[in-house]
C-alpha positions as CSV (number, residue, x, y, z in Angstrom):
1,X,0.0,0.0,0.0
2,X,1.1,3.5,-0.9
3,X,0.9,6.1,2.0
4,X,0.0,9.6,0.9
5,X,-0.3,13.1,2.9
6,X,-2.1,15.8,2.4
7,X,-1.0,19.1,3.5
8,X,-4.1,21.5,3.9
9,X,-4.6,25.0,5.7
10,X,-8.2,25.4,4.6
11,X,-11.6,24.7,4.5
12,X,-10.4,21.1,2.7
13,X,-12.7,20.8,-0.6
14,X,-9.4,18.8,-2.8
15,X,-8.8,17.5,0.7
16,X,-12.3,15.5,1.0
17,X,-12.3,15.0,-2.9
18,X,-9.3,12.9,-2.7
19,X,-9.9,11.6,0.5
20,X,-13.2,9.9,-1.2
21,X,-11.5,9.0,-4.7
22,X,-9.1,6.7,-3.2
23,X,-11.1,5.1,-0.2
24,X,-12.2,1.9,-2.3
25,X,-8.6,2.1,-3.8
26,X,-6.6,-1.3,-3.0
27,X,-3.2,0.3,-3.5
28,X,-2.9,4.2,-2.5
29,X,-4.2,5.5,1.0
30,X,-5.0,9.0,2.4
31,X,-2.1,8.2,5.3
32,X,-2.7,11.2,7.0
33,X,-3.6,15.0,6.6
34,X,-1.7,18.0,8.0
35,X,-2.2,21.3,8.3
36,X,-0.7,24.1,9.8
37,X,-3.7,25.9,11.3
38,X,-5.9,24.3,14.2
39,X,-9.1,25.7,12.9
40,X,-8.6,24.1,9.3
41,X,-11.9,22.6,8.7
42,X,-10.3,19.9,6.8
43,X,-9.1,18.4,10.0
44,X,-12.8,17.6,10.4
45,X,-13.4,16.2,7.3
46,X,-10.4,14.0,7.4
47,X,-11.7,12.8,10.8
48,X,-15.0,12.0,9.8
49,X,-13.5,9.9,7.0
50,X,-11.3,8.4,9.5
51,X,-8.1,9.8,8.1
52,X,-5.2,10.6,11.0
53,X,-4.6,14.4,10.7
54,X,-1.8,16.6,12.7
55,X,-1.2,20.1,13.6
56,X,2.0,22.0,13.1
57,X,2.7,25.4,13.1
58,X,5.2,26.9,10.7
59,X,8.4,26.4,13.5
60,X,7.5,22.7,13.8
61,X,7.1,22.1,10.6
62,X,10.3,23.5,9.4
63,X,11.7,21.6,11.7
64,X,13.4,18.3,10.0
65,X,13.4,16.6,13.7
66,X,9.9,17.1,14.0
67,X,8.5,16.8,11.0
68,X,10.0,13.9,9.5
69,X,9.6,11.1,12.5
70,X,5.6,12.7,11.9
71,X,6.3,11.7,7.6
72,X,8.1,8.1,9.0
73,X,5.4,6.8,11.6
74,X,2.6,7.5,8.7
75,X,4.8,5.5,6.3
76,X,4.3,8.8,4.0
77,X,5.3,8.3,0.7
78,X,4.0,10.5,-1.4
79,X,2.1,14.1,-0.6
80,X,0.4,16.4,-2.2
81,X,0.0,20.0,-1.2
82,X,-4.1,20.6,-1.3
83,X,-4.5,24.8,-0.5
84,X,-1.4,24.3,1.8
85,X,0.1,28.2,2.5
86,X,3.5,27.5,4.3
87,X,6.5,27.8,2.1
88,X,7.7,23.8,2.0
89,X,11.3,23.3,3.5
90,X,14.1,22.3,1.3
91,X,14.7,19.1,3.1
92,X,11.3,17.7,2.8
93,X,11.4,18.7,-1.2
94,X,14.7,16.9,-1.1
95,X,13.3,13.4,1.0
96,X,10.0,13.5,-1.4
97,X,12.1,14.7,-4.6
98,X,9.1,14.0,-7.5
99,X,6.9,12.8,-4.8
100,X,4.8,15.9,-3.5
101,X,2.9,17.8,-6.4
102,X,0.5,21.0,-5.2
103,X,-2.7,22.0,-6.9
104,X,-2.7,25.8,-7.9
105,X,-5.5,27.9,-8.9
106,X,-4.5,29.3,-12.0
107,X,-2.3,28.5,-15.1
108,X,1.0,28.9,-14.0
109,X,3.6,30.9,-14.8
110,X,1.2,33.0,-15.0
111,X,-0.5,34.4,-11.0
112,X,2.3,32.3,-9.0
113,X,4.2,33.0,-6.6
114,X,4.4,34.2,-3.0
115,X,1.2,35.7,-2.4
116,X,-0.7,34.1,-5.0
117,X,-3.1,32.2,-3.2
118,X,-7.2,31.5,-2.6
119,X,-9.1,34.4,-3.8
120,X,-6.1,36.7,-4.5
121,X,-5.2,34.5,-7.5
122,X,-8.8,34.9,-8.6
123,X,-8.6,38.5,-7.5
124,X,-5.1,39.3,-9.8
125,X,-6.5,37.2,-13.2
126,X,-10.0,39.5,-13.1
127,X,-7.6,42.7,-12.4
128,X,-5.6,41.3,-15.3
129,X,-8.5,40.9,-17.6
130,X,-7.7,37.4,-18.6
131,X,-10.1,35.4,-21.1
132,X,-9.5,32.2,-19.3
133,X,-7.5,30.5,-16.3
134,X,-7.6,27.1,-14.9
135,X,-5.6,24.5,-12.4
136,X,-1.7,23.9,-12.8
137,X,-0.6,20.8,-11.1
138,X,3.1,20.9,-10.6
139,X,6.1,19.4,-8.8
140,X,7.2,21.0,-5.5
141,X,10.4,22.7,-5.9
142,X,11.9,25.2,-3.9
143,X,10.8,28.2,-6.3
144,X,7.4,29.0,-4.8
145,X,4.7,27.9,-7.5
146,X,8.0,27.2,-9.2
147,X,7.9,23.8,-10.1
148,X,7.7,21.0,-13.6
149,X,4.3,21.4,-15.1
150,X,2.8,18.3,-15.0
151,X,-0.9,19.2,-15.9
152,X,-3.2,22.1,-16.8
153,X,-6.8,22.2,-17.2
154,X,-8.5,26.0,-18.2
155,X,-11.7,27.6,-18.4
156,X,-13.2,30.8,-19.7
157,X,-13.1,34.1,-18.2
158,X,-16.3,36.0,-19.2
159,X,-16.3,40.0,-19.1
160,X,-18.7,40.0,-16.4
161,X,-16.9,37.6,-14.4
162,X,-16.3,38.4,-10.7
163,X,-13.6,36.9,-9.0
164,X,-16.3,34.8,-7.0
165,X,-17.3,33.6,-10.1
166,X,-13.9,32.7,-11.3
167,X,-13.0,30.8,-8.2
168,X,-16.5,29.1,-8.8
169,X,-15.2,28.0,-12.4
170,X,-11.9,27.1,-10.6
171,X,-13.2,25.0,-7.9
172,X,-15.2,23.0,-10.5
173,X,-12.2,22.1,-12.5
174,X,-10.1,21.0,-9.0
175,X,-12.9,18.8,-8.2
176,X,-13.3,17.1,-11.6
177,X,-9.5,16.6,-12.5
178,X,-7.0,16.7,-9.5
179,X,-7.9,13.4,-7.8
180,X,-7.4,11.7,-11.4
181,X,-4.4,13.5,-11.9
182,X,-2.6,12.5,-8.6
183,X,-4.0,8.8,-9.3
184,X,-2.1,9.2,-12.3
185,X,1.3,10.8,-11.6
186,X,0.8,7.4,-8.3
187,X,0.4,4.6,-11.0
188,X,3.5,6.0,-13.5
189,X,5.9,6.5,-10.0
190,X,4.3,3.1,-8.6
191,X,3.7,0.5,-11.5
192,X,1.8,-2.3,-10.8
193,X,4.7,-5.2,-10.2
């Protein structure tokens, strides 16, 4: 069995979403989900799925002595960053080195970057007058929103467009492509023997 985290600071839509998509799967498991605020309501929904979830705040989790006993007793080998706002250390993108990808709201390059998060992503492509945007899921490097492209799905951007409205159109395309995505990237790292 393949161990996954997820790494979450919200309200845990993507969280949920993959947490269902692989609960009849026989060989990759939701491991555990952390986040780095106490009040992330994904922590619930993890719970109620029966998924272990921890709490650490940005010191702990930049803290290699700390954080990776937390990655070993989960048997964590792959994560994936879900609407996760703390800068990832380099030594956890070194130990999971094409084994953490992150789900951003918008087609990178383009709206990346520290800062570029939750509605002020959706915020910057409406300022920008953009006729579409979309998901980028990436490899985590140590460039913020920096990493290999590995998929991109887009949608329109109408005039009248607010950037509720975007995020709607956004959201819509995480929940219909990540969890497929990640199953994926899983079944080309982890072939069937």
């Amino acid at each position: 069995m393949i161990n996954l985290a997820i790494f979450v600071s919200g309200s845990g839509t993507n969280c949920e979403n993959l947490i269902e998509h692989f609960g009849s799967s026989s060989r990759f498991r939701i491991a555990l989900v952390l986040s780095n605020k106490t009040d992330a309501f994904a922590l619930v929904r993890a719970q109620r799925h029966g998924v272990a979830t921890a709490v650490l705040k940005k010191a702990a989790f930049n803290d290699p002595a700390i954080l990776m006993p937390l990655m070993r007793e989960h048997g964590i080998d792959f994560i994936v960053l879900a609407g996760f706002l703390l800068v990832v250390p380099d030594f956890l993108i070194r130990e999971y080195d094409r084994r953490m990808v992150n789900l951003h709201p918008a087609l990178l390059p383009k709206f990346g970057g520290m800062g570029m998060y939750g509605h002020h992503v959706h915020e910057a492509v409406k300022a920008a007058g953009e006729r579409e945007t979309g998901i980028t899921v990436h490899w985590v490097s140590s460039e913020v929103d920096g990493g290999e492209i590995i998929a991109q799905f887009r949608t329109p951007v109408d005039p009248g467009d607010t950037p509720d409205d975007i995020a709607a159109k956004v959201h819509l395309l995480e929940m219909a492509h990540f969890p497929s995505v990640v199953e994926d990237i899983l079944k080309h790292i982890y072939p069937e023997s």
